[in-house]
Each structure stands twice: as C-alpha cells, then as structure tokens.
C-alpha positions, 0 to 999 in steps of 0.5 A: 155051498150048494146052488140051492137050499134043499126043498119040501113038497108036501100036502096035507088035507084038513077034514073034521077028524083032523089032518090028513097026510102028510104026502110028500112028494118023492122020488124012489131015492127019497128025494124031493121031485116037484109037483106035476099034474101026473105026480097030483093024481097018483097022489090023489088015488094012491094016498087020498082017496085010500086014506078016506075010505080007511077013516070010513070017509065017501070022498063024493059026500065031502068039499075038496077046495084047493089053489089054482096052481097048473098041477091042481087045474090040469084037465086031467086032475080036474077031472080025477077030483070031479070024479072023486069028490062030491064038490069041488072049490077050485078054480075050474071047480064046481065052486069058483074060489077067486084067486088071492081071497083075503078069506081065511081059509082052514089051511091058512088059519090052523098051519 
C-alpha cells in the first residue's frame, strides 16, 4: 500500500463566460508536482493570460481575487498579477480579502 494517496493540483478561474481551465499542475511525466510561486507564474503567463486575450478578454479590465496561500502572495506572483489585472482581491492585493471570510465567494458557491 502506497505512503500516500495520489493527489491533484489543479486551478480554474470563474469569469462571466463561464470557467477557465482547468490547469493542472504537472511535471513533464504527468505527474502531479506541488504549487510554488515559479510554478503560479508560468501558469499565469502561459496558460491565463493566453486563455483570456483568446476569449477576446483584457486581463487589466477585470477582478482577479484569489486566497492568501505563499505561492499566491510571493512577491514575485504579486507582482506578475499587478501587472496582468486590473485589480487585485488578495491578501497584499489592491483589495485587501480577509482571511477565512464567512462571504461566499464564486468558487465556494458554483464548485
């Protein structure tokens, strides 16, 4: 029996035309690596921002909100989303998000 249970790591993004992604994270062996701030920002500049611009999207017009994880909030993520989006909902965003908000969010509520 193996030590531990096999894991997913995975993000998708909720916007009015419905859900972006999903993005999991991989290595080149399709096997699931864990989320770092490098890992975040290749994620957001390879996958993301592309995805958006494809749907016909400015990323700097829209509301990225996300948790405070350290791979979220590393200085250089935060400063790969400033530059993206238009405004940020984060802990060190442009929108402080408080920490376990008893608010609904998208996320919480549609998965």
């Amino acid at each position: 029996m193996p030590l531990h249970y096999p894991k997913v790591m995975v993000w998708c993004g909720v916007h009015a035309f419905g859900i972006l992604g999903p993005y999991f994270f991989e290595n080149d062996n399709e096997e699931t690596v864990t989320v770092n701030s490098e890992r975040y920002v290749t994620m957001l500049e390879g996958f993301v921002e592309p995805q958006l611009r494809r749907l016909g999207t400015d990323p700097t017009a829209l509301h990225f909100q996300q948790d405070g994880a350290t791979a979220h909030t590393a200085r250089n993520s935060m400063a790969v989303i400033r530059e993206m989006f238009g405004t940020v909902i984060s802990r060190f965003g442009n929108i402080t998000w408080p920490a376990r908000s008893p608010d609904l969010t998208e996320p919480d509520f549609f998965l």
